[in-house]
C-alpha positions as CSV (number, residue, x, y, z in Angstrom):
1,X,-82.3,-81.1,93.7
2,X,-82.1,-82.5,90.3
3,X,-83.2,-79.1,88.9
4,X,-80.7,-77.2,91.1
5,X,-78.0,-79.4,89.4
6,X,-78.7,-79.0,85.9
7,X,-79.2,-75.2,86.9
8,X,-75.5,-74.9,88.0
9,X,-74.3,-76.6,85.0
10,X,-75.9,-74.1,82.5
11,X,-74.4,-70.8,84.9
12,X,-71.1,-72.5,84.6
13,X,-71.0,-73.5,81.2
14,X,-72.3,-69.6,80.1
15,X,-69.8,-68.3,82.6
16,X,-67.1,-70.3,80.8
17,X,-68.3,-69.4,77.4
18,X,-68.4,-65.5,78.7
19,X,-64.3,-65.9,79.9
20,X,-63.7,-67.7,76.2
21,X,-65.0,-65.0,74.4
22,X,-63.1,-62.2,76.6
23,X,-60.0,-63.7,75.8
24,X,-60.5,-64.1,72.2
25,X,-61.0,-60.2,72.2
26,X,-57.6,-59.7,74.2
27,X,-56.1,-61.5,72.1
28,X,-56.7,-59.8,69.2
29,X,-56.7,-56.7,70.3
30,X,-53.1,-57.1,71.5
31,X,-52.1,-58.6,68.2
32,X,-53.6,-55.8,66.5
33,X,-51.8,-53.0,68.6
34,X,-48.6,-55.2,68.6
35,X,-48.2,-55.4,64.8
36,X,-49.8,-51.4,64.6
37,X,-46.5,-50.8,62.7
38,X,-47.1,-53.6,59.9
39,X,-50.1,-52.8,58.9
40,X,-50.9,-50.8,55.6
41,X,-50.0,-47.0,55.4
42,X,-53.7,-45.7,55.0
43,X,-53.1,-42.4,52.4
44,X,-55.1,-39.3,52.9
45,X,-57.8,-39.4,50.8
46,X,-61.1,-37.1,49.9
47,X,-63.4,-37.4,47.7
48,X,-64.5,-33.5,47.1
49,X,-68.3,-32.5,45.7
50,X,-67.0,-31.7,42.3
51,X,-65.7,-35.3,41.9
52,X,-62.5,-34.7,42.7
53,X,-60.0,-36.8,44.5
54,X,-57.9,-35.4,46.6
55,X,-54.5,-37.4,47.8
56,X,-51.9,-36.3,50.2
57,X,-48.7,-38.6,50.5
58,X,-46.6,-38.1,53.3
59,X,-43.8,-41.2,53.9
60,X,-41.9,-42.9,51.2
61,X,-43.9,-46.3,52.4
62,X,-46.8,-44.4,51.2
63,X,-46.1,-44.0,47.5
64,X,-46.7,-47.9,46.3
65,X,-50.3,-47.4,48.0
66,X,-51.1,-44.4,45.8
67,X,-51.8,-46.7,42.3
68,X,-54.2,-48.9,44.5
69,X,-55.7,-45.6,45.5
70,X,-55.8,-44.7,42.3
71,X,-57.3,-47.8,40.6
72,X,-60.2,-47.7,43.0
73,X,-60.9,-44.2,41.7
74,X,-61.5,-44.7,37.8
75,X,-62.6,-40.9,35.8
76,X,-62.0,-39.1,38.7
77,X,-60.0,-35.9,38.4
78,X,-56.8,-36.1,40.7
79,X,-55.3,-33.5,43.7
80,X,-52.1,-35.0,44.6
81,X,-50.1,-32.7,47.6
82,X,-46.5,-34.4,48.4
83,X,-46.1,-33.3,52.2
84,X,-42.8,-35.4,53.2
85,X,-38.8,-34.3,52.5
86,X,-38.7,-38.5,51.7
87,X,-41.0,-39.3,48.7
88,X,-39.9,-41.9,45.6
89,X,-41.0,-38.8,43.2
90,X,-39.9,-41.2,40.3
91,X,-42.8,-43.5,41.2
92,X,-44.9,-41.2,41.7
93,X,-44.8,-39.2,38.8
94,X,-45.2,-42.7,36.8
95,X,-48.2,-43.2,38.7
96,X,-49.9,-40.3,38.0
97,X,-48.6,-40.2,34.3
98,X,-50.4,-43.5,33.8
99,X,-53.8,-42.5,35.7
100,X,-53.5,-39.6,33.1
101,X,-53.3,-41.1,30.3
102,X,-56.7,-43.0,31.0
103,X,-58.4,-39.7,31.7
104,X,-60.4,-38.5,28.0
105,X,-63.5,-36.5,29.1
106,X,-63.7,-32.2,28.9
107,X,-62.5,-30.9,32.5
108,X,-60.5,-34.1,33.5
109,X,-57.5,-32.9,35.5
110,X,-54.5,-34.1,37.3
111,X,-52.3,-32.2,39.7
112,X,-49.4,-32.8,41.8
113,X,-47.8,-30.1,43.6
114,X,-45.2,-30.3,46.5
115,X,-45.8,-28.9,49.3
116,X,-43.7,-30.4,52.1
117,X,-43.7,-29.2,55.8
118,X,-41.3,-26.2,56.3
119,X,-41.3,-27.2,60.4
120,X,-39.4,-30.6,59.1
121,X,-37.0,-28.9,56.4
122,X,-34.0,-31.0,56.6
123,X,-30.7,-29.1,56.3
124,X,-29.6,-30.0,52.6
125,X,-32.9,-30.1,50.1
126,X,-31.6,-29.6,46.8
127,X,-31.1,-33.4,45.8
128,X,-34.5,-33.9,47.0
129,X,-35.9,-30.6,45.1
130,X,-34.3,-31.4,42.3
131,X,-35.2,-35.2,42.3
132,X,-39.6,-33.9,42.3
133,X,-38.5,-31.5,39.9
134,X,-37.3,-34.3,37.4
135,X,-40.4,-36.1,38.1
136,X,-42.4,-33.4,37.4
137,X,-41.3,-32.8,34.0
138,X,-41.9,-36.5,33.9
139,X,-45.3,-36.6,34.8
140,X,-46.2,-33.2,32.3
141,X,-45.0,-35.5,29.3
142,X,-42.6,-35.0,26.5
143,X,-44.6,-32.5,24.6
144,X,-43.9,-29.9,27.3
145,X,-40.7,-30.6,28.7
146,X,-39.0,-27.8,26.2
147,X,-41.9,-25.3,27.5
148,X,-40.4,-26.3,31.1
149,X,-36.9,-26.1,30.3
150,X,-37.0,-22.5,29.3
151,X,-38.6,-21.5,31.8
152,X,-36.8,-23.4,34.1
153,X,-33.7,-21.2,32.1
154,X,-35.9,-18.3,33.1
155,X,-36.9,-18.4,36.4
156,X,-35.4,-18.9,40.2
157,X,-35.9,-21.4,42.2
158,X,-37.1,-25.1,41.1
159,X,-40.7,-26.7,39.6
160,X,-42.6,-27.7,42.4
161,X,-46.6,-27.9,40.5
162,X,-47.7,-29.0,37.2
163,X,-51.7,-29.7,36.9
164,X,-52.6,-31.0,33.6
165,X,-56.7,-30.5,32.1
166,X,-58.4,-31.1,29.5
167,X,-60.3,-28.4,28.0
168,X,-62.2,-29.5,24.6
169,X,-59.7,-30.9,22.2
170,X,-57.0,-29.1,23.8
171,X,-54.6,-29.5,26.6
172,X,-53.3,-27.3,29.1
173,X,-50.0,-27.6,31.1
174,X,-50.1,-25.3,34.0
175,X,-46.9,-25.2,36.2
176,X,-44.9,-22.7,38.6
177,X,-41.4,-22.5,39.6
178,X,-40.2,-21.2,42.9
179,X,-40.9,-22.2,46.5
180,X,-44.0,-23.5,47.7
181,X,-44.8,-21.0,50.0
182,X,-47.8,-18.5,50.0
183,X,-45.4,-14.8,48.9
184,X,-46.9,-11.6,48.7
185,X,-45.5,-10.3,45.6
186,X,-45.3,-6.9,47.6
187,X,-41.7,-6.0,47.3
188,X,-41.9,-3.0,49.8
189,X,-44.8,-0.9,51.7
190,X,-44.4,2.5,53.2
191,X,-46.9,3.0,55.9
192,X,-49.0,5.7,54.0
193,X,-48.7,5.9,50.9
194,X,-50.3,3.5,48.4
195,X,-47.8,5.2,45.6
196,X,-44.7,3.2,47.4
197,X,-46.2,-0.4,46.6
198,X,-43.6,-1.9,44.2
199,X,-44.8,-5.1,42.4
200,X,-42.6,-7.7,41.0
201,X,-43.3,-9.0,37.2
202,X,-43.8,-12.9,38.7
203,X,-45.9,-15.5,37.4
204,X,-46.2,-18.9,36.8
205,X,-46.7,-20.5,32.9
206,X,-49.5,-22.3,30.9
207,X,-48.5,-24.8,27.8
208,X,-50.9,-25.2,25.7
209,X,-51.3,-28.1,22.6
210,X,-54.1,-30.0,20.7
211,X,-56.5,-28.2,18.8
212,X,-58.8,-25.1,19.7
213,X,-61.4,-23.8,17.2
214,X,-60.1,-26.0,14.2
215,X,-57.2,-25.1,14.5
216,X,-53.3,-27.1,15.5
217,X,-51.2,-25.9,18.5
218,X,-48.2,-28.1,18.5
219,X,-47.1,-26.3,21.9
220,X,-47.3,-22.8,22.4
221,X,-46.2,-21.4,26.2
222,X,-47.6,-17.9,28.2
223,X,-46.1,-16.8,31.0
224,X,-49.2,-15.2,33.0
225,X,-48.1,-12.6,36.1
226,X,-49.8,-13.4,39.1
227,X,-52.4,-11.0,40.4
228,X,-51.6,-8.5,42.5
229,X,-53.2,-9.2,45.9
230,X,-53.3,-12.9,45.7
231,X,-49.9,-14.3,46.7
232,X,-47.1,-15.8,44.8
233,X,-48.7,-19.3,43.8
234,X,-51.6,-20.7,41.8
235,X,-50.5,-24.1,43.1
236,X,-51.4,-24.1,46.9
237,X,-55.0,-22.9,45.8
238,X,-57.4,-26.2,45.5
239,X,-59.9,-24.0,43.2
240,X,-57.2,-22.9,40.4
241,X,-58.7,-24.2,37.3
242,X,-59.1,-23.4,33.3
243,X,-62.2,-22.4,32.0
244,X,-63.6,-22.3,28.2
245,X,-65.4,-18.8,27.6
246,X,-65.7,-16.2,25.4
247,X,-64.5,-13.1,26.8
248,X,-64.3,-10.4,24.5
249,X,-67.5,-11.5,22.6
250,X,-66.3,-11.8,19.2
251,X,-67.6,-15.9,18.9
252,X,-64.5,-17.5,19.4
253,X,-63.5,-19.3,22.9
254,X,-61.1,-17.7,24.7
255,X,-59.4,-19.2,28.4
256,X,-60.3,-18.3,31.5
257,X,-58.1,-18.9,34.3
258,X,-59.4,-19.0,37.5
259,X,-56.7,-18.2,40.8
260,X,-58.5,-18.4,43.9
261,X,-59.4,-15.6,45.8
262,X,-58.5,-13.1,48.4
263,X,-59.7,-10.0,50.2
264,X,-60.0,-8.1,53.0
265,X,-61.4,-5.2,54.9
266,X,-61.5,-3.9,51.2
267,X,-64.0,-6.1,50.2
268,X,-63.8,-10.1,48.9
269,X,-63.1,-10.8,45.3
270,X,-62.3,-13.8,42.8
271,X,-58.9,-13.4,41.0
272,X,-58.9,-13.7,37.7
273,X,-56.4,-14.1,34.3
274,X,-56.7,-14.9,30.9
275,X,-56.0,-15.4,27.4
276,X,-58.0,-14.9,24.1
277,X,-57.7,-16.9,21.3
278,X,-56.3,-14.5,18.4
279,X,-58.1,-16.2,15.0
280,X,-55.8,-14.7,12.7
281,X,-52.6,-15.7,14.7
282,X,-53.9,-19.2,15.2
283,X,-52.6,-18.5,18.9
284,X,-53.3,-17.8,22.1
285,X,-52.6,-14.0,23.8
286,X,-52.5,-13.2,27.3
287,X,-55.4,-10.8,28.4
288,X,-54.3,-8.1,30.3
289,X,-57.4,-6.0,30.6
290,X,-59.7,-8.1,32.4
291,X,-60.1,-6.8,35.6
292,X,-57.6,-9.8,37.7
293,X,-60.1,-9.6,40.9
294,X,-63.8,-9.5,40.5
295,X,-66.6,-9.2,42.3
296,X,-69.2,-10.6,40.0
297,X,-68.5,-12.1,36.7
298,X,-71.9,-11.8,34.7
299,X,-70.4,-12.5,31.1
300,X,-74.4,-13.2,30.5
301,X,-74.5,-9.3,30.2
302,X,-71.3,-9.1,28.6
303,X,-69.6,-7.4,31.7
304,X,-67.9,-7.7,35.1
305,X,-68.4,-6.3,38.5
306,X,-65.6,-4.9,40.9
307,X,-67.0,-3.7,44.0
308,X,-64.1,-2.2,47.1
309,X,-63.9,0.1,49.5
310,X,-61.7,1.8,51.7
311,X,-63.0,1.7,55.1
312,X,-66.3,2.8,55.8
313,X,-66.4,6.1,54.3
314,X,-65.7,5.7,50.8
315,X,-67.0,2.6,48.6
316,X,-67.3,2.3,44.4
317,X,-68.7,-0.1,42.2
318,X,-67.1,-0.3,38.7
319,X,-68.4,-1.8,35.8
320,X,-66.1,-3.4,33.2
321,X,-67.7,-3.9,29.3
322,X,-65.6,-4.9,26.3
323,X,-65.0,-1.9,23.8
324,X,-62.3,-2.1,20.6
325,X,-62.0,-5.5,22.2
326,X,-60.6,-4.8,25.0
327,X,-62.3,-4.0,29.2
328,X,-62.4,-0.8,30.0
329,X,-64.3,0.8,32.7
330,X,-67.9,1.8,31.3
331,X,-69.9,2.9,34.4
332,X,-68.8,4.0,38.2
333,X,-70.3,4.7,41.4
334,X,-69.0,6.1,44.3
335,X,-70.0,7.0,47.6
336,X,-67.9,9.0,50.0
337,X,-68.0,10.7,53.0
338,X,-66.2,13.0,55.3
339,X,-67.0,14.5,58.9
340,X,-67.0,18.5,59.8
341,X,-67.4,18.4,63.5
342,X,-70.5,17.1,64.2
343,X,-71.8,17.6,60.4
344,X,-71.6,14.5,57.9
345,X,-70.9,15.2,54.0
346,X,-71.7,12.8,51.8
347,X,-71.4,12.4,48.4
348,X,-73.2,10.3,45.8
349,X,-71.1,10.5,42.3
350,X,-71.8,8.3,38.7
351,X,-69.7,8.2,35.7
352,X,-69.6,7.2,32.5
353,X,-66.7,6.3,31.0
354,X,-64.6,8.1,33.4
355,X,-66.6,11.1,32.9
356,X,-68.7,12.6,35.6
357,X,-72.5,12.6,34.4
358,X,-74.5,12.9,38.3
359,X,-73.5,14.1,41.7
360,X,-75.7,14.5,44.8
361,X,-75.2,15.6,48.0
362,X,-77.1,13.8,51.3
363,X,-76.6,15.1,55.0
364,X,-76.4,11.0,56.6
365,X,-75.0,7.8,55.1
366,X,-78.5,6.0,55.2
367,X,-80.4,8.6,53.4
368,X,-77.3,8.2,50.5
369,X,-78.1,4.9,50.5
370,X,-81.9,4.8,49.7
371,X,-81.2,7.2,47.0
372,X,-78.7,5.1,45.7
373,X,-80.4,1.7,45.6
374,X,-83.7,3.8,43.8
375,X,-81.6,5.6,41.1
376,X,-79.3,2.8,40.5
377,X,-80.6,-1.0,41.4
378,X,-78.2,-2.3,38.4
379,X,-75.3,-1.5,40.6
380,X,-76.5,-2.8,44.0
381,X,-73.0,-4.7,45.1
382,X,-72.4,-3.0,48.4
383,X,-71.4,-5.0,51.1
384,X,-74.0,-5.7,53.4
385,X,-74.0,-5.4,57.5
C-alpha cells in the first residue's frame, strides 16, 4: 500500500506539472497574438546570388527599420523598391545616401526606385510624387542634381529611379522620369503592316563623373532612348546594370549598359545600349550601332549575334563586327520557306555584307537544316524544339 501511495503522488505531481506548462504556453501565445500589432514591422528583405540586397518598404512605420536593415548588411550592393503611397521619402533617401557613401569597391551599387501599387492609387498623388522626387535628387547627390534638373526641364512626368554604381574610378547616375509603369513605346500598330509601327524618341539618362582612362569628367549627362521592344523603363528591371568593356576594339573602355530582356514568338534576346569613350573628346558618346537586342554577345570574337524569326517559315541569323568603328552587319543567314499545294520550297541564302554570296534550294525543312549546320556550324543559333 505504501508503494501505491507514493505511486499516486508522482502521477499527480507530473499531471500538475503537465497543466503548469500548458498554461504557460497559453499564455504566451495569447500575449503574443494580443500585442501582434506592436511588434516590429519586419521589411522585405533578399539576399540575391550576386550579393545583392534587395529591400522593399511598404508603410511609413517601415522606414526607421530600413538603416537597422541596412547596418546588418555592410558592402552589400542595395535594391530598394518603395511600394506604399505613405513613405517618409526624406528619411529614406538619407538612409540610403549614407549607406552609399560607405560603399568604395568596382560594381558597388545602390538603387531606389518607386514603384507603388496602382490598385491603392489614392485620388491626389502629386504632393506625394513630388515629395520621392525631392528625395531622389537627394539621395543622387549634389554633383548631379543640375544633370536632373534639366532633364526634369525636359521630360514629362516626375523622377521616380535613380541607381548609383561604381564602375572603376568613375561614377554613374542612372535615372528615369515618367511613371513607373511597364509602357510599350509603340505609339500605334496597324494589324498588318510592320511599316505603321511609330516609335517615340523616349529614354531615360546616365550622369557620368570621376575619372575614366586618365582622364576628369566633372559631370557630363546622355540621354539614351530606350530599346525598341523592351518597354518604357530601365527601372522596374532587377538586372539593369553598367558594364566596363571595350566595344569597338580600339583599347579604350567603353560602357555597356545592360536593359533586361524581352522576346517572343520571335525569338528571346538581351537588350542592349551604350556609349564609347571618345579619347580625343575626353567624353563619352552614345552608341547607336550596336545592335540594342542580342542574342549572343561574344565580344571574345569581336562580334555579336542576333538570331529572330518570323513564325516558323522564315528564320535569319545576323552577325554584327565593328568596321570604320562602327557595327554593321558582316554575315547573314536565312532560311525561308513557302508551300505550293502539297510541295514545300525552301530556301537556304548567305550574305556577306549585305550581298548575296550562296543560295540553295531543298525540297523539306529538315534536309535544309542538315545542310545548314554542315556548311555553316559558326552560325548554329537556331532555336531549338
Amino acid at each position: 500500500m505504501r508503494w501505491n501511495g507514493e505511486k499516486k503522488r508522482a502521477l499527480t505531481f507530473g499531471l500538475a506539472m503537465v497543466l503548469l506548462l500548458a498554461a504557460v504556453i497559453f499564455v504566451g501565445r495569447y500575449a503574443l497574438f494580443t500585442k501582434k500589432e506592436e511588434l516590429p514591422v519586419s521589411l522585405r528583405v533578399c539576399m540575391e546570388e550576386t550579393g545583392e540586397v534587395s529591400v522593399t518598404v511598404s508603410e511609413r512605420r517601415e522606414c526607421e527599420e530600413l538603416k537597422s536593415v541596412l547596418e546588418e548588411s555592410p558592402g552589400c550592393s542595395i535594391r530598394l523598391e518603395m511600394t506604399g503611397w505613405d513613405l517618409d521619402a526624406e528619411r529614406i533617401a538619407e538612409v540610403l545616401r549614407g549607406y552609399w557613401e560607405n560603399l568604395s569597391e568596382d560594381g558597388d551599387y545602390v538603387s531606389a526606385v518607386l514603384y507603388p501599387d496602382m490598385e491603392e492609387k489614392p485620388a491626389d498623388t502629386k504632393a506625394y510624387t513630388e515629395s520621392v522626387q525631392k528625395a531622389l535628387c537627394a539621395f543622387a547627390g549634389e554633383e548631379y542634381a543640375k544633370a536632373i534638373e534639366e532633364a526634369l526641364a525636359r521630360e514629362e512626368g516626375y523622377l521616380w529611379f535613380v541607381r548609383l554604381e561604381r564602375i572603376g574610378d568613375l561614377t554613374c547616375c542612372t535615372f528615369e522620369i515618367g511613371e513607373p509603369v511597364y509602357q510599350p513605346i509603340t505609339h500605334y500598330y496597324e494589324a498588318g503592316n510592320l511599316d505603321n509601327i511609330v516609335y517615340t524618341d523616349a529614354g531615360y539618362y546616365i550622369a557620368l563623373s570621376g575619372a575614366w582612362e586618365k582622364e576628369e569628367i566633372s559631370c557630363q549627362s546622355l540621354r539614351v532612348p530606350y530599346t525598341k521592344m523592351a518597354g518604357r523603363s530601365v527601372g522596374i528591371w532587377e538586372d539593369y546594370r553598367v558594364e566596363r568593356v571595350d566595344l569597338n576594339f580600339d583599347g579604350k573602355w567603353d560602357l555597356l549598359l545592360h536593359e533586361g530582356t524581352s522576346g517572343g514568338t520571335g525569338g528571346h534576346w538581351k537588350n542592349y545600349r551604350a556609349a564609347v569613350w571618345e579619347e580625343e573628346k575626353g567624353q563619352f558618346a552614345y552608341f547607336p550601332s550596336l545592335p540594342e537586342q542580342i542574342t549572343s554577345l561574344e565580344l571574345e570574337n569581336r562580334r555579336v549575334v542576333v538570331n529572330r524569326r518570323s513564325g516558323l517559315s522564315y528564320q535569319v541569323v545576323e552577325v554584327y563586327e565593328v568596321v570604320n568603328g562602327e557595327y554593321i552587319c558582316t554575315r547573314e543567314l536565312i532560311c525561308q520557306s513557302e508551300w505550293n499545294g502539297d510541295v514545300e520550297k525552301v530556301e537556304l541564302s548567305y550574305y556577306e555584307m549585305g550581298e548575296p554570296v550562296e543560295t540553295y534550294l531543298f525540297s523539306d525543312w529538315e534536309e535544309m537544316e542538315v545542310q545548314r549546320d554542315e556548311r555553316y556550324p559558326d552560325l548554329n543559333y537556331w532555336p531549338k524544339g
